[in-house]
C-alpha positions in Angstrom: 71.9 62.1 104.7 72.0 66.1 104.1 75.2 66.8 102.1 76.8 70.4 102.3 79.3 71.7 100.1 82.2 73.9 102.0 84.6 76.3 100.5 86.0 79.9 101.5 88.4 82.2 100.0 89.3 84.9 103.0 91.1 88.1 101.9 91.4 91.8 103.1 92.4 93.9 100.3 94.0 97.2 100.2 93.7 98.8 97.3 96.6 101.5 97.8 99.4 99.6 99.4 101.1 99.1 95.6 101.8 95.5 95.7 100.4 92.6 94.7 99.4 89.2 96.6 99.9 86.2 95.2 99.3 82.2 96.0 102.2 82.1 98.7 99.9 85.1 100.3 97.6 82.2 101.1 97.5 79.4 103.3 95.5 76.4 101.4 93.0 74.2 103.3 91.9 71.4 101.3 89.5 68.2 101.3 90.4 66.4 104.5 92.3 69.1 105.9 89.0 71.2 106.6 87.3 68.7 108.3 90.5 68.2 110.5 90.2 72.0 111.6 87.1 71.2 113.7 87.7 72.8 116.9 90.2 75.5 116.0 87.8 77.9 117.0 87.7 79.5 113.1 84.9 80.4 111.3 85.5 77.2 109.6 85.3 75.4 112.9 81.8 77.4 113.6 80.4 75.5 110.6 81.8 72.1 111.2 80.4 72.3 114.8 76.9 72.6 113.6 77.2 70.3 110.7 78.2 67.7 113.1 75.8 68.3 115.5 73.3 68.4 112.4 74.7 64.8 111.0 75.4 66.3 107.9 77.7 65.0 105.8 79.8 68.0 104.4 81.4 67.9 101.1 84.6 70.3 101.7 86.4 71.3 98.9 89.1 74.1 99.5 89.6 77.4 102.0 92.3 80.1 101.0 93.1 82.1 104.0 94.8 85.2 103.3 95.6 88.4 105.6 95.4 91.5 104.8 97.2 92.8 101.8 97.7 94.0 98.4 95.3 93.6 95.6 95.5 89.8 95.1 96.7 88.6 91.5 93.3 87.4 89.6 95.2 84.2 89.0 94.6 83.4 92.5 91.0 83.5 91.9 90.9 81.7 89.0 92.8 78.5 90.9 90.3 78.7 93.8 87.6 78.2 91.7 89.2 75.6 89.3 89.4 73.6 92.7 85.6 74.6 93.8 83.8 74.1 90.7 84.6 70.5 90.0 83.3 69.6 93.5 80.1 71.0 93.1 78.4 67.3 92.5 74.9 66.3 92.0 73.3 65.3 95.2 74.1 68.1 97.2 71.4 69.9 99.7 73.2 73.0 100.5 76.3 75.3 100.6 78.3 77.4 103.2 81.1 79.7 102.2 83.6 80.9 104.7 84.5 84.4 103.3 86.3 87.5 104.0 84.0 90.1 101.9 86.7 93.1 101.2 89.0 90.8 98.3 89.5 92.4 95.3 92.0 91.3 92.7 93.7 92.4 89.7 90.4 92.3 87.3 87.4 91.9 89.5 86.4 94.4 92.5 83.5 91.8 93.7 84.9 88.5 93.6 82.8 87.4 96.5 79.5 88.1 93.9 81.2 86.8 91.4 81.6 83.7 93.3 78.5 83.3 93.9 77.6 84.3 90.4 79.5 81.3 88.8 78.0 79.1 91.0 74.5 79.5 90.2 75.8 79.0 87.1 76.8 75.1 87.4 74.3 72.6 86.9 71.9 71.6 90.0 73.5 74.4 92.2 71.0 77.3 90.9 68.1 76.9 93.4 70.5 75.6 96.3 70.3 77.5 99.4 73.6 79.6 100.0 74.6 80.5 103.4 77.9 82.4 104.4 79.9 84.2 107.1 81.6 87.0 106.0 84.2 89.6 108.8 82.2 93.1 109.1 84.8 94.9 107.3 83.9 93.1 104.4 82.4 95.2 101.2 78.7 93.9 100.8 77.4 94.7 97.4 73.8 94.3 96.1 75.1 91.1 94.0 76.2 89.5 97.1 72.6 89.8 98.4 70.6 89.1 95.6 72.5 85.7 94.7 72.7 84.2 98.1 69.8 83.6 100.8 71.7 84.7 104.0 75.5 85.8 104.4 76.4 87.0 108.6 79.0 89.2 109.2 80.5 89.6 112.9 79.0 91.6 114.9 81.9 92.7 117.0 84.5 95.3 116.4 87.5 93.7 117.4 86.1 90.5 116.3 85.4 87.9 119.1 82.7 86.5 117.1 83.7 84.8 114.0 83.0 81.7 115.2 79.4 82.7 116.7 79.0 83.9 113.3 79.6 81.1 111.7 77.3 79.1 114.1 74.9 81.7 113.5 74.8 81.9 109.4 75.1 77.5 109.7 71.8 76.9 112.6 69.8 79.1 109.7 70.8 76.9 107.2 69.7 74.2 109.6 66.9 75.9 109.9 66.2 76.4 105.7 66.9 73.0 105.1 64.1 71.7 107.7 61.3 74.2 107.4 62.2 74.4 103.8 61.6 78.4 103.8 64.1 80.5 102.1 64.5 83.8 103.4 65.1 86.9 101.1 67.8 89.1 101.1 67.8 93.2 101.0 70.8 95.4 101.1 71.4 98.3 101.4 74.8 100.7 101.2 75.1 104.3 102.5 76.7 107.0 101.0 78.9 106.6 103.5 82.8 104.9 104.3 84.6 105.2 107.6 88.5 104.3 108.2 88.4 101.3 110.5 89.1 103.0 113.2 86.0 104.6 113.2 84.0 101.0 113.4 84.9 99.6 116.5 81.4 98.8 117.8 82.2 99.0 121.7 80.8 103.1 121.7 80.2 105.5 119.1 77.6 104.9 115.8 78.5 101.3 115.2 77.6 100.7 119.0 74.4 102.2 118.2 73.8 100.6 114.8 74.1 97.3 116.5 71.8 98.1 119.5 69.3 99.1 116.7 69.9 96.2 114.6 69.3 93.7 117.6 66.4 95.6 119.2 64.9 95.1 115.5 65.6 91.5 114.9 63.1 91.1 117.8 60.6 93.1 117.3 59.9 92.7 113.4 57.8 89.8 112.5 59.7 87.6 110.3 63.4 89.1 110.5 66.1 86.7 110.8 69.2 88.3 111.3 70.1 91.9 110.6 73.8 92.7 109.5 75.4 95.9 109.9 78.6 96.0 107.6 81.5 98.8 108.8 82.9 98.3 105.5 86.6 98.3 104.4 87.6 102.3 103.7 91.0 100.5 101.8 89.4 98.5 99.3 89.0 100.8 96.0 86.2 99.3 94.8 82.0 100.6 94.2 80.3 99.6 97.5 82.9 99.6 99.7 81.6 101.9 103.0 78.7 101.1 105.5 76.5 99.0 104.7 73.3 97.0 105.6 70.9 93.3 105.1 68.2 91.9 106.4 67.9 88.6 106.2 64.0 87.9 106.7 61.0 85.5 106.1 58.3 87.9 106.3 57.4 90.9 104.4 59.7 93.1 101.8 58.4 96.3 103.2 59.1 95.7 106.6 62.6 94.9 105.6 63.2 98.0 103.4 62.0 100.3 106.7 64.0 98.5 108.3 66.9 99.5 106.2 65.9 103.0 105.7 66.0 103.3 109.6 69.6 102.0 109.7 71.1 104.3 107.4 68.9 107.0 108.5 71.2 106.3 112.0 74.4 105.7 110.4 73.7 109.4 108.3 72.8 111.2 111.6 75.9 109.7 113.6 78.6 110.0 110.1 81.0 112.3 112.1 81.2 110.0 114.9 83.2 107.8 112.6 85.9 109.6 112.4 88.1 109.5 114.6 90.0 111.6 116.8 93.6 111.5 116.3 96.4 112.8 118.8 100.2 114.4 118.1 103.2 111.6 118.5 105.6 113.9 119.2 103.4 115.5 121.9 102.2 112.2 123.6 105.6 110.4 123.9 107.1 114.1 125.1 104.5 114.7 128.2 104.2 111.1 129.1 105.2 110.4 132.9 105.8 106.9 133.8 103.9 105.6 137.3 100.6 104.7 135.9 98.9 101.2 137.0 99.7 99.9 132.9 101.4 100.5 130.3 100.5 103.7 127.3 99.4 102.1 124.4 100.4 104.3 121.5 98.0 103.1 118.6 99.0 104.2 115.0 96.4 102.7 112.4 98.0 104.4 109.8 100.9 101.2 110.1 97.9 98.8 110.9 98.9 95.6 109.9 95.4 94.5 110.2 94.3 96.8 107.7 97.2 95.4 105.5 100.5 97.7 106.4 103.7 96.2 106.3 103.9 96.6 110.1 107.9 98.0 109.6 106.8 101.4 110.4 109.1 103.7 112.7 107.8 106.6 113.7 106.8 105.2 117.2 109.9 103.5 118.1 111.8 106.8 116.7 109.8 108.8 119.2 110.3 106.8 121.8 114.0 106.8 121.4 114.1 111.0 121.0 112.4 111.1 124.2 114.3 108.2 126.2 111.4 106.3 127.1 112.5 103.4 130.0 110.9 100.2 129.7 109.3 100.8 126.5 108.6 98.2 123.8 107.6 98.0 119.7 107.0 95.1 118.1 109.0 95.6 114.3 108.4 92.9 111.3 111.3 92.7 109.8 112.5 89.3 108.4 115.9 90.5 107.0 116.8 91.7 110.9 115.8 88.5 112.5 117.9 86.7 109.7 120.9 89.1 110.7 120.4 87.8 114.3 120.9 84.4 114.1 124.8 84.3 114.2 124.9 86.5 117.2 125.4 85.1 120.8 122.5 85.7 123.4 123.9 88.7 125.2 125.5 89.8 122.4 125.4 92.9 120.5 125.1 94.3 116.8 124.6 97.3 115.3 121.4 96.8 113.0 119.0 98.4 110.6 115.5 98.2 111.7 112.2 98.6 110.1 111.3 101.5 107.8 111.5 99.2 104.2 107.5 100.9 103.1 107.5 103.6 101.2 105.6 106.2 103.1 108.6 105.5 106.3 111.1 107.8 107.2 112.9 104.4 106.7 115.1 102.3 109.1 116.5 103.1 112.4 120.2 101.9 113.4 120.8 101.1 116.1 123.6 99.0 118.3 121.3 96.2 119.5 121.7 93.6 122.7 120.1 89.9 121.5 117.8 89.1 124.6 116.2 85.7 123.1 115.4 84.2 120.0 112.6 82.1 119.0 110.4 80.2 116.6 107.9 82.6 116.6 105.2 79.8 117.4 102.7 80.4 120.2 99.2 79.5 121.1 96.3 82.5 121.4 95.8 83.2 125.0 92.2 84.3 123.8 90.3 82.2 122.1 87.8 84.7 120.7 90.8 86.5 119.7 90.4 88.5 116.3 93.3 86.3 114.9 91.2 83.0 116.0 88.5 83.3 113.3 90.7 82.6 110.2 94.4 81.6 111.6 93.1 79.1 114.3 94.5 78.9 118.0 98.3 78.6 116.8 100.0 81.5 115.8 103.2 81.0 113.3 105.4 84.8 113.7 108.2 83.0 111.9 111.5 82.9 113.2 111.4 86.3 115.9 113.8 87.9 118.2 113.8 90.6 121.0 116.6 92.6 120.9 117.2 95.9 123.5 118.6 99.4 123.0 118.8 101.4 126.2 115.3 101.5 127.7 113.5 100.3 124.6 112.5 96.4 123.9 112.2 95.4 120.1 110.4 92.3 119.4 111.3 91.5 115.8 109.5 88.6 113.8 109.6 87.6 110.2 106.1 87.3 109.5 103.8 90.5 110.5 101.1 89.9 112.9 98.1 92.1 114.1 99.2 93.0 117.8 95.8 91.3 119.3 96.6 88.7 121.6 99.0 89.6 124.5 100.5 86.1 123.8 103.0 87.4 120.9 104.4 89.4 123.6 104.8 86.9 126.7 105.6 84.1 124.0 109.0 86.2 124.2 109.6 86.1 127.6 108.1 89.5 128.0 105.3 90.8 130.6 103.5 93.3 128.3 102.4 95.1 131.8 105.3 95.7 132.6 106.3 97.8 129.9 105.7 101.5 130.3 104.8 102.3 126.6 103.4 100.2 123.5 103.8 100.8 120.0 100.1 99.2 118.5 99.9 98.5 114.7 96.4 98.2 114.7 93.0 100.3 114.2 90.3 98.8 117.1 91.3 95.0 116.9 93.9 95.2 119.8 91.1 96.6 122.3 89.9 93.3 123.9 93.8 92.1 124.6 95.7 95.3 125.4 92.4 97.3 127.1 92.9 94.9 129.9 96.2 96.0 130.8 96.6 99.4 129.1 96.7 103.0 131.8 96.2 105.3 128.8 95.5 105.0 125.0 96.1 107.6 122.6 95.1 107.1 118.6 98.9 109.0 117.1 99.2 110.0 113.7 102.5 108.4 111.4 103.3 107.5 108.2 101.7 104.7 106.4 99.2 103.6 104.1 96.6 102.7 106.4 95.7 106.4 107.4 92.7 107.3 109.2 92.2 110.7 107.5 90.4 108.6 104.2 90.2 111.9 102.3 93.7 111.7 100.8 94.1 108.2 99.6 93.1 108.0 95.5 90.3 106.7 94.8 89.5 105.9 91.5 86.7 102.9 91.2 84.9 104.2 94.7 81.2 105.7 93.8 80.6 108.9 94.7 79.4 111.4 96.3 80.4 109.6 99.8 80.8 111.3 102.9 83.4 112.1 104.3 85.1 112.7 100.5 82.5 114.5 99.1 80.0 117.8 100.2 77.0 116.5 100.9 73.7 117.9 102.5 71.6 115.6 105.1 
């Protein structure tokens, strides 16, 4: 029987939120436990799907899932792969990682290639084939390429595909192991990094990078898959930015044009990823309620996503100057949901909310009306959801409440979530198309929930760490020139 080794390690670094992620930033799948997660619609689950269907008997050894966060401690690392490298047997055919692609930690700014470096170093794993699925906001670097035969990144901006993807990167390992053909792998990065919300890949360059990348896979003899990579703008590390593979069986040449007409694309489109942002203050003060749909007011710079601490105010404090009716934010704070407990439904308190990052004007207080309390625990309405590839079907907010002052609603929940699945909102009790206004934390990945529902959408600049305007965060480790930091002729 064909034995495959499993592992992942799935994290979303940002570089320049200050803190530090450690274990307890990390759920921990191990052994048993993987093979148990067949059918939760993760990228995990897109491998096991195949595998089974394959007859493969799969060797799982650990998956880390973390969100999005600080640089993670290097510690971390090193007990991931003291759990991984044991595992690697004798005896086995093949491997499939379940990766992230944007983790950096506190002493390595490619752990993904170093990964895969250390295990080409164990005995009997140098020549096996390596297959991975990596999120396409993930940093691809040349070492990434050149020490694995074929890593897919989604191909949708908000993700809906992890679990294709996973399919996708596991029937080509089906594939290697019965032709036994192992494709190459060429990369290429650009001189070139866009925020996030510049790689949604519904319109703009991304759109068009994909179109091109698909029409190519066709038409190029040989050419197995074709990855465009948006990168991860928040990740301070060399290669983070746009980036390309091709994952191919026939000739080097044809790959490397290829590649060269990708990032000739991406060069002539650059200014299309940047997105246009609009004034708060101005939004919030002309809006007119009426409209079929609620305004979403998205502010990436608090993206939780992207690895904010999803506490910002700015929204809900614009909202409040302007009396919205039948608003609603949703606020992570744990320390208010705590402060909630003792307090009858219908009851009221006067309560500090949100505003604990640095960059916030910091919290609003308010006198508060408890409207319900909760577990937090609800299942995705969407099963393609962008939470779905890495959290599974069941979503854990932690212990949440919705409070009201005036017009405005307040979901509050103890864990922060990315706002992508209109479940976290009617979870609560709450018809999210009912409300007039939305505060989003996110950059793209709340189009396919909220766009179904939404009048209006308008991109607001606020505080945070997860700014769209790239040019002022500090890099130091980043290579350079890149646009849009640097001066650069076409």
């Amino acid at each position: 029987m064909t034995r495959v080794f499993a592992a992942g390690i799935f994290h979303e670094t940002h570089s320049f939120s200050g803190d530090i992620t450690g274990l307890e930033g990390f759920t921990i799948h191990r052994g048993a436990e993987m093979l148990a997660r067949l059918g939760d619609a993760s990228q995990l689950d897109g491998f096991l799907t195949v595998a089974r269907r394959e007859g493969w008997e799969v060797v799982p050894s650990a998956v880390y899932t973390g969100g999005a966060s600080g640089t993670v401690d290097h510690a971390v690392f090193e007990a991931f792969w003291a759990e991984v490298k044991p595992a690697l047997a004798a005896g086995l055919d093949a491997i499939h990682l379940s990766l992230h692609g944007a983790m950096v930690t506190s002493e390595c700014d490619d752990p993904e290639g170093e990964l895969l470096q250390r295990i080409r170093a164990v005995a009997g794993a140098e020549n096996l084939p390596i297959y991975g699925v990596c999120d396409l906001h993930g940093t691809l670097t040349p070492r990434m390429g050149a020490l694995s035969e074929c890593l897919i990144f989604y191909r949708e901006c908000p993700h809906t595909d992890a679990f294709d993807s996973a399919v996708r990167s596991t029937e080509l390992l089906a594939r290697c192991l019965k032709t036994g053909i192992k494709p190459k792998q060429h990369v290429l990065v650009t001189p070139i990094v866009w925020p996030p919300t510049g790689t949604g890949t519904r319109d703009g360059p991304m759109r068009a990078l994909e179109d091109a990348a698909r029409r190519m896979e066709k038409e190029i003899p040989g050419v197995l898959a074709i990855n465009v990579v948006g990168g991860y703008s928040f990740s301070d590390v060399p290669y983070a930015g746009v980036a390309f593979s091709v994952i191919t069986e026939g000739s080097d040449a044809d790959a490397k044009a290829a590649l060269a007409a990708l990032g000739k694309i991406a060069w002539d489109m650059r200014e299309g990823g940047i997105p246009k942002q609009y004034d708060l203050d101005q939004v919030v003060r002309d809006f007119k309620p009426g409209g079929k749909g609620p305004v979403l007011l998205v502010e990436p710079a608090d993206n939780i996503g992207g690895g904010a601490t999803g506490d910002g105010t700015d929204v809900m404090r614009a909202l409040l100057k302007y009396n919205v009716q039948g608003a609603g934010v949703a606020i992570a704070d744990p320390d208010a949901v705590a402060k909630l407990q003792s307090v009858p439904i219908g009851g009221k308190l006067t309560l500090a909310i949100g505003g604990k990052g640095p960059l916030d004007p910091g919290p609003v207080t308010l006198e508060v009306e408890l409207i319900s309390r909760s577990d937090g625990v609800f299942e995705l309405e969407d099963k393609n959801s962008h939470l779905v590839g890495s959290l599974g079907k069941i979503i854990r907010m932690g212990p949440s409440a919705v409070v009201r002052h005036r017009g405005l609603t307040i979901l509050l929940t103890s864990r922060k979530l990315p706002p992508f699945d209109l479940g976290q909102w009617r979870s609560q009790g709450i018809n999210p198309e009912e409300l007039s206004m939305i505060g989003i934390k996110a950059a793209v990945g709340h189009r396919v929930a909220y766009g179904k529902i939404a009048s209006a959408e308008f991109t607001v600049n606020t505080s945070g760490p997860c700014t769209s305007d790239i040019t002022r965060l500090p890099y130091k480790r980043l290579r350079r020139p890149v646009f849009p930091l640097d001066a650069m002729e076409g």
